[in-house]
N, C-alpha and C positions, 0 to 999 in steps of 0.2 A: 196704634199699638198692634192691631188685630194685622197689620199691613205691611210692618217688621216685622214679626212671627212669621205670617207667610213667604217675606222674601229670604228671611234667614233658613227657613226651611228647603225652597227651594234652591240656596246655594250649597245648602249642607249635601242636598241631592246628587247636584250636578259633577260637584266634587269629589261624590263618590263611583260617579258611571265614568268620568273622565280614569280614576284610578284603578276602575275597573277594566276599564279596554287599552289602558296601557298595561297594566300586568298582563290580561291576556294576550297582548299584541308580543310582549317579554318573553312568553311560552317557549321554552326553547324544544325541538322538533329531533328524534333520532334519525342521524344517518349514517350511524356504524352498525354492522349487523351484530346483530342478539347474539352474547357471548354463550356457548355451548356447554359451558358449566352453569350459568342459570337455565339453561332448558333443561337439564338433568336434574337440578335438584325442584325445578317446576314439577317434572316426570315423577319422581321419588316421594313429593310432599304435598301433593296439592289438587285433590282428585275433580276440582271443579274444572280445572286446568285437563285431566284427562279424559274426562266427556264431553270435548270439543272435537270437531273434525277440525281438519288440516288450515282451512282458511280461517277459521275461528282462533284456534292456536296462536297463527301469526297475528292476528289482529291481539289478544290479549298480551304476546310479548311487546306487541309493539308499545301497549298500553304499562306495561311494566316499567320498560326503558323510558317512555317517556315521563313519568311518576317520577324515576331514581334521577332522571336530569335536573327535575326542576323541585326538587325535595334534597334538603341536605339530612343524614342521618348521623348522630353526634352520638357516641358510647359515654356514658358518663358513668366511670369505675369500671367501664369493663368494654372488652372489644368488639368493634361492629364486625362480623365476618359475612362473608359469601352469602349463605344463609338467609341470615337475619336481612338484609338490605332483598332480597327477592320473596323473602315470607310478609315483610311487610308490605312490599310493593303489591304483590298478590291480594293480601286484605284490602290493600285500596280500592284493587280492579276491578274484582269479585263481584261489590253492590253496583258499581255504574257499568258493567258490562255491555250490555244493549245500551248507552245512552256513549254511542262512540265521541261526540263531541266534547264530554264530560273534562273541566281542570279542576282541581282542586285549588283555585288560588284565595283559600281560605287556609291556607297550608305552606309553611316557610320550611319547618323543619321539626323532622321526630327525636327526641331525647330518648336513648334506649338506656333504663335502667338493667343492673344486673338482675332485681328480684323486684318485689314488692315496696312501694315508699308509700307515704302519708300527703295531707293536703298540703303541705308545706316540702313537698318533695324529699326529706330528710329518709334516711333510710338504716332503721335497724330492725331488732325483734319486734315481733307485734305489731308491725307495719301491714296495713291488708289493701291498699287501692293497688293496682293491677296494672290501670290504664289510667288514662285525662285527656279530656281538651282544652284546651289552653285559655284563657283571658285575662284581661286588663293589660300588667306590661309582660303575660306569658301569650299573648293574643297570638296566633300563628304558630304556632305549637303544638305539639300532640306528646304523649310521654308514655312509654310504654315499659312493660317489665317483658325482660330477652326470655325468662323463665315460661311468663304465660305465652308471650309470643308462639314459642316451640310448642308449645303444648295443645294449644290452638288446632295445629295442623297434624296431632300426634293422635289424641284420644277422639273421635269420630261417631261418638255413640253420646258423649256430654252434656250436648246442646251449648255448650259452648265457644265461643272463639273472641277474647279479647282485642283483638286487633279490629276485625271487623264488627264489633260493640263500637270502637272508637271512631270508625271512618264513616259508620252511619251514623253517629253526631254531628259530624262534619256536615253531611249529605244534609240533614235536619237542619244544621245551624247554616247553610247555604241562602236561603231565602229571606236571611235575616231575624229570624225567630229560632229562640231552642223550645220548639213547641210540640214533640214527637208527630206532626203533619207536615211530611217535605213537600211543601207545595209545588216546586217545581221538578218531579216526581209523577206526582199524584193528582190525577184530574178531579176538578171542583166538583164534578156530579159522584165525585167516592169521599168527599171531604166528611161530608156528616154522618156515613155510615160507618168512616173509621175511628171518628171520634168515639163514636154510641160504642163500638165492638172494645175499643178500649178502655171505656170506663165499666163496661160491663164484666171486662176479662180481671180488670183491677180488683174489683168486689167481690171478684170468685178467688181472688187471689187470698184477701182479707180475710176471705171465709176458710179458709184452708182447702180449698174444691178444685185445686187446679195444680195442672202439673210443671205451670210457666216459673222459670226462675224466682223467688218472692223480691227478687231487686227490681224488679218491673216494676212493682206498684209504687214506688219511691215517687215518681211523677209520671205526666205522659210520654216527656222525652225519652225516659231510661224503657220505657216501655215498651217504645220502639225500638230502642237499643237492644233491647235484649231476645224481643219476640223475631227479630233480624239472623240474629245467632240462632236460634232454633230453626229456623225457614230456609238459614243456608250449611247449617246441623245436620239437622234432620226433619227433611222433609215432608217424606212419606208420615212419619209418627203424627209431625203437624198437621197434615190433612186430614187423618185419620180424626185423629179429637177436637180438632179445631178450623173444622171446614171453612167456617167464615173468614176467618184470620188469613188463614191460607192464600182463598180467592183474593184478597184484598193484598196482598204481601204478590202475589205474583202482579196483580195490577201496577202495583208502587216500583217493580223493582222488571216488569216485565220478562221475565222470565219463569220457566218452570223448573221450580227448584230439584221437583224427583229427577227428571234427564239430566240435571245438571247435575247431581251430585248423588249418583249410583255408585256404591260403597264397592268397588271392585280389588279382589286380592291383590295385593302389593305384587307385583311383579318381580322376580327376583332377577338382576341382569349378572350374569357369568362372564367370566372375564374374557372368555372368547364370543360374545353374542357380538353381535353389533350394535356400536353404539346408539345410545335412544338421542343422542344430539342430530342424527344425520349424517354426520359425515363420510361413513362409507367406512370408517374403521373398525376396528375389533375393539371393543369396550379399554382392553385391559393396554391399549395402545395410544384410545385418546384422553376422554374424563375419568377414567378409572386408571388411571397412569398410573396416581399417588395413591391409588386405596390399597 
């Protein structure tokens, strides 16, 4: 018996690295150049995207384009625009940045609601999920509201950003557990100080002692999820109250979240500047044609 168990296990294995390196081998790769109206509204929306230098820039478009190749985006009651297919591509990039090899092929396709829907996806008054990730026969899926989406990339002081709540579940449910420890992330000699840090942060949550979203303590996944959104929020606030979290959230995600997302005034572009795409033209001649 003991000897069917283990060969059943090991076919269940093999079955699955076989399906695994032919999706990844399916990866399809960009080689049209970055369309100039997603660098503009990158420019315009997305301040993580503007505290890169020049080579970093291209490497994250590149990481865009190739997210929206191999990701389909489905409007369900309401239109996919411009936008929304590069704010969401942007949420993906965001946490795997430094991990350039990074695919999402736990990831078929995002359903963009227009607002808010329920566990059963149905969408009226009084509907309050946001975001999801997908399972059973919604497995490969992600479902987002276009509402919080924008908003995400709008209010900057929140600590919030639903999209990226959603793609580090992803990140998490990667290694095959939704256990808020993305093991393949996070090195084993930080595994038990991040468990300890997040049950400790849980408990001050309980207590009313903490200033972390109260949806964090729902488990340790969501904990992760949400302490993600404050790290790539607001940074500096996090370090400041929550040094350990910090140190450990920069290890997970290797980067340092204050450089990367210094709050810098919106830049206003005039229809004579020249365009923030590059091209050498007057704003109001190339992406700012239509505005």
């Amino acid at each position: 018996m003991f000897q069917k168990i283990t060969a059943f296990i090991f076919i269940a294995i093999f079955i699955f690295v076989i399906i695994y390196i032919k999706k990844r081998n399916a990866w399809k790769i960009p080689k049209s150049e970055f369309p100039a109206k997603w660098r503009l509204i990158l420019s315009e929306k997305v301040i993580f995207y503007n505290n890169l230098n020049t080579v970093e820039k291209n490497r994250f478009e590149y990481k865009v384009q190739e997210f929206l190749l191999n990701c389909r985006i489905t409007g369900i009651k309401t239109e996919v625009e411009e936008i929304d297919k590069v704010l969401i591509a942007a949420s993906a990039v965001i946490p795997i940045f430094e991990f350039p090899e990074w695919k999402y092929l736990n990831l078929d396709e995002v359903l963009l609601y227009p607002s808010s829907f329920d566990t059963d996806f149905s969408m009226s008054e009084g509907k309050n999920v946001l975001g999801m990730v997908g399972s059973g026969y919604m497995e490969g899926k992600m479902i987002l509201s276009k509402q919080s989406l924008r908003n995400g990339f709008k209010n900057e002081t929140d600590k919030k950003n639903t999209a990226i709540h959603e793609f580090v579940h992803l990140i998490d449910k990667s290694d095959g557990a939704v256990d808020g420890v993305p093991e393949l992330l996070l090195s084993k000699q930080y595994t038990i100080p991040w468990i300890d840090l997040i049950k400790q942060e849980i408990d001050r949550i309980y207590d009313g002692k903490s200033d972390i979203n109260p949806y964090g303590a729902t488990n340790k996944s969501e904990f992760f999820a949400v302490i993600s959104e404050y790290f790539f929020e607001r940074p500096e606030l996090l370090k400041k109250k929550h040094s350990e979290l910090y140190k450990l959230l920069e290890k997970i995600f290797r980067t340092d979240g204050i450089s990367r997302f210094k709050i810098k005034k919106r830049k206003v572009i005039g229809r004579n500047s020249p365009c923030p795409c590059g091209s050498g033209k007057k704003f109001k001649h190339c992406c700012g044609k239509n505005k």
